[in-house]
N, C-alpha and C positions, 0 to 999 in steps of 0.2 A: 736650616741649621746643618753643617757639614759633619758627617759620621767616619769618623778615622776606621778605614778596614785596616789590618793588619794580620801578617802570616809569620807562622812559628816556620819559622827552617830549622836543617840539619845545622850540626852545631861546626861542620865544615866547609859551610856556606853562609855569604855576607849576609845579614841580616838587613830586608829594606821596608819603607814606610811610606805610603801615600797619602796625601790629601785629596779626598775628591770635593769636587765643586756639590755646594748642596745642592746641584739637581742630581748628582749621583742617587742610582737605585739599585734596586737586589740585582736587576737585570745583567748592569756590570760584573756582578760578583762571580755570575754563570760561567761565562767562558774560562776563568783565570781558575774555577777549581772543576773546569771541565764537565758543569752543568747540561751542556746546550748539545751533549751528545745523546744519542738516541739509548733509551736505555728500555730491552728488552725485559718485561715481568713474568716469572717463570708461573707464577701462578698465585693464589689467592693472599698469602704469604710472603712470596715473593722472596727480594733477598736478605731480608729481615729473618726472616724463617731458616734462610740457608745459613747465615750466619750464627744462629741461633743451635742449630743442628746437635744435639748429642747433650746439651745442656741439662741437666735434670731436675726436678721438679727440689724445689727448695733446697738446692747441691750451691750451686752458683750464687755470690752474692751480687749487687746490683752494681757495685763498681768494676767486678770481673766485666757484666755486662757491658757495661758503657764502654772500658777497655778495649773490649772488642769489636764494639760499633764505631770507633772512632780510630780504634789503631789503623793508621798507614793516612789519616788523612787531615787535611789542611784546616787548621782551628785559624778563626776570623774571629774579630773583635767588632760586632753590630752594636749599630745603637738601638736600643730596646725598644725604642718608640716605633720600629718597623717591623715589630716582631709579634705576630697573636699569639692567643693561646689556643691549646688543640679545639678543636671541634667539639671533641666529648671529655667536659668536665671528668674527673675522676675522683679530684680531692674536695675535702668540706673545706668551707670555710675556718681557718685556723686563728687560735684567737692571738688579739693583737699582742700579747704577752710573747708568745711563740715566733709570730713574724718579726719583730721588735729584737729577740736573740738569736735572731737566725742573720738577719742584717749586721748587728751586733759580730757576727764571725767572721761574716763578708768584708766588712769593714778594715777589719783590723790584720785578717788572714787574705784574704783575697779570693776569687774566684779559683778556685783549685782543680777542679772539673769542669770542660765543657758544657753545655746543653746541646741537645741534637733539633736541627730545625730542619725542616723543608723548604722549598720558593714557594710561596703558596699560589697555591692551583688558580686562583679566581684575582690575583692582584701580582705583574713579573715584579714590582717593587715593596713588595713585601716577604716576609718570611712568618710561619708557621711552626711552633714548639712539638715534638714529639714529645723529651720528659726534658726535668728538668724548671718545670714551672717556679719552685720556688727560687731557684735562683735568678728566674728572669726579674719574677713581684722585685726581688730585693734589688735588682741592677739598677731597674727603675723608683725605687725609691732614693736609692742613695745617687739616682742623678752621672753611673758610670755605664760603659761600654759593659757587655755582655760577651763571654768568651764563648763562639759557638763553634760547632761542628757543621755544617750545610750537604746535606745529601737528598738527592729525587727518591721521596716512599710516596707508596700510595697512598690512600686511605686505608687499606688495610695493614700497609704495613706500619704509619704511623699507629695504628690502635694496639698493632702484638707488642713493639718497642716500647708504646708508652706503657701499656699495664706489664711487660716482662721487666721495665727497670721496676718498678712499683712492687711487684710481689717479691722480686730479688731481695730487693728492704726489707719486706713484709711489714712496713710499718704504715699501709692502709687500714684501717679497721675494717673490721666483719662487713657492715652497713655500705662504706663506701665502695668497700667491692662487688656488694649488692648491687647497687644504685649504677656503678659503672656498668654492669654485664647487661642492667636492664634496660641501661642507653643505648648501648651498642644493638641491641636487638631492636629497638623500637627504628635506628637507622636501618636495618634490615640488615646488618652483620650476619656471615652464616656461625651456626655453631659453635663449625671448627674454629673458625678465626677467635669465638670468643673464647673459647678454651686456649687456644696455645695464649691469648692475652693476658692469661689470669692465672694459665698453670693449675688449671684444673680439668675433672673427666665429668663427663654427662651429668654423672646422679649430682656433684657438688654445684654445678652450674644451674642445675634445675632447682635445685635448692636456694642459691642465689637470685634467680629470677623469681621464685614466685614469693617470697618475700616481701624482695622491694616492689613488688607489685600489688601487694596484699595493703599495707601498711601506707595509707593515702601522701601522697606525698608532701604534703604541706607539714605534716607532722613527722618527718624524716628529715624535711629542711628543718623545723625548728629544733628537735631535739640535736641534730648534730651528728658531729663523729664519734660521739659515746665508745671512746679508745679503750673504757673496760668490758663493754657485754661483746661477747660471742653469739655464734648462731643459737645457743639453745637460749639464750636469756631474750634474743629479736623472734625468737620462733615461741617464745611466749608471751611475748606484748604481740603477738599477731594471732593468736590464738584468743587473747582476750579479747581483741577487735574483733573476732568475729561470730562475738554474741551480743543479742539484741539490737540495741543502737550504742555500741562506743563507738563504733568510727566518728559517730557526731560531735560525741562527749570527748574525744579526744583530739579534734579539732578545733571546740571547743576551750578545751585545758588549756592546749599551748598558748592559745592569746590572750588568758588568764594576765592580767597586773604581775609585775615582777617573774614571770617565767622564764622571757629571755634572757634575763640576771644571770641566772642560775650557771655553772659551769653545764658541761654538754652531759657527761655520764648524770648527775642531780636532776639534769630532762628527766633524762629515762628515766631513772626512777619514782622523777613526780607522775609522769603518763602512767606510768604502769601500775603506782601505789593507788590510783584516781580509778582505775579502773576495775582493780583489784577490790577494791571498796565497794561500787558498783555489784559487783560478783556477790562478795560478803554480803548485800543485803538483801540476797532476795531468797524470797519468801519457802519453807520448808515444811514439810510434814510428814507423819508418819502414819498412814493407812494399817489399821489393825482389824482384824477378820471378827468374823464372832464367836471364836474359839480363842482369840487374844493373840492373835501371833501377831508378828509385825512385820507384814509381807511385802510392804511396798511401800520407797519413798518417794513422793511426791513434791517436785518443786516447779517453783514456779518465780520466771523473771522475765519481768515484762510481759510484753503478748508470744511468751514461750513457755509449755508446762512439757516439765517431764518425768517419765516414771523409771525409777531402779527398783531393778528386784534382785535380789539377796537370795544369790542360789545356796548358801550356806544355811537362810533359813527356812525355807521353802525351795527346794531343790529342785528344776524344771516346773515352777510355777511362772516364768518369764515365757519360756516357749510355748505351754498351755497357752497363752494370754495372744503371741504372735498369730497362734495360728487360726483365733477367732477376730482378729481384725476386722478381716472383711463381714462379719457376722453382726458384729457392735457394730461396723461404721453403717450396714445398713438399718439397723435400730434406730441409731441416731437422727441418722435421715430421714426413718419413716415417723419418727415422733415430731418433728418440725424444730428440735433446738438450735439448728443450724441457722436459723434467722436471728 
């Protein structure tokens, strides 16, 4: 099937069109936007990073961005069917309601932006998306050419481009940013790289990663992009995973009859209500002295018991207790209940 390339000229120069023979490939595409020259990487960043330079953390929107990545160079029209998508997923699955009017725009407006791609590294007849994915999904559904950009990034610099067009937007959710930081790392991204990618500093990255790594991954695929919770609403269904056994029960949950149904934030809150429930039933009591006070609660859920003490009513009656520990644990042991 033959793929019409075409280039934007200046508007003082004739406008031309080629047809290549369908064995034409990316390869051809190299010399004519001056691909196939040697291009030095300043460093782990590269010129992605350079380009980038001075931009500040949620200052820049993501069309500035793109602006920038593309100003001064040669946009082609590829046919989609030669084009992957990145390496490292970023976005969830969007439901088909949302792809469906997003086509719907394309359609009728046209391709308005770019998408930025590479030659990809492992096939010279193909090409590789840095952002830009949903208007690839849709060129290829409605069956038209794709309006690209074509520039040599690395791996690292396709991974800052694509998460610095993304957080430009900021219309990732919490989770997927997660989920993307945690990828990059399991590729062995360093830090840095993953920070300028996301526009965040250490403590927020770290917070990001242990997360999505907390929270088993099969029930992060099903619940979704849950586009309303933030990190303190994921940093408490991960909290509640990590008593007794919900990681199982929540595993569990999602493959429950009808939970796929559900929109993606109705997930979350079925996982969370299910677990939350869990919580709520386990078992409670209140240890009273034989003077009647009521010094210590005792609960117990599943094969976990634990004791609160109520310094308000017994005042350093918790500490007293710590500091015979080892005095009880050897009682214990010498009375044989430990079998």
């Amino acid at each position: 099937m033959a793929r019409k390339i075409s280039f934007d000229l200046p508007e003082n120069e004739e406008r031309t069109s080629q047809e290549p023979s369908p064995s034409s490939s990316a390869s051809k595409v190299r010399p004519l936007l001056g691909l196939d020259r040697p291009l030095r990487q300043p460093g782990a960043l590269g010129a992605i990073s350079q380009t980038l330079g001075g931009m500040s953390e949620k200052v820049k929107r993501a069309d500035e961005l793109e602006k920038r990545l593309v100003e001064g160079q040669t946009i082609v029209d590829l046919d989609p069917a030669v084009v992957d998508d990145s390496f490292v997923p970023d976005r969830m699955e969007a439901s088909a309601a949302d792809e469906a009017a997003f086509r719907e725009i394309i359609r009728e407006h046209g391709q308005n932006t770019p998408i930025l791609v590479r030659p990809h590294p492992d096939d010279p007849d193909r090409f590789q998306v840095a952002f830009g994915h949903r208007r690839l999904r849709a060129a290829r559904a409605l069956g038209i050419n794709v309006r690209a950009v074509v520039r040599v990034l690395s791996d690292e610099e396709l991974v800052v481009a694509q998460g610095q067009e993304n957080s430009g937007r900021t219309d990732l959710t919490f989770i997927e940013r997660a989920r993307f930081a945690a990828k990059l790392e399991d590729r062995k991204f360093s830090r840095e790289t993953i920070m300028a990618a996301l526009n965040v500093d250490k403590a927020a990255l770290s917070r990001l990663i242990a997360i999505a790594t907390r929270v088993p991954g099969e029930v992060i695929d099903a619940i979704g992009a849950a586009p309303s919770f933030g990190r303190v609403r994921w940093q408490e269904l991960t909290d509640l995973l990590e008593r007794d056994d919900n990681r199982r029960r929540a595993v569990e949950h999602v493959k429950t009859p009808g939970f796929s149904d559900l929109e993606s934030d109705k997930r979350f809150e079925s996982v969370a209500a299910a677990l939350r429930e869990v919580a709520s039933r386990a078992r409670a009591e209140i240890w009273s002295a034989s003077d009647g006070t009521h010094a210590v609660k005792v609960m117990r859920s599943g094969k976990k018991t634990s004791l609160t003490f109520d310094d308000r009513v017994t005042p350093d009656f918790g500490d007293f207790v710590r500091k015979r520990l080892q005095s009880l644990y050897d009682e214990y042991k010498a009375s044989g209940d430990d079998r």
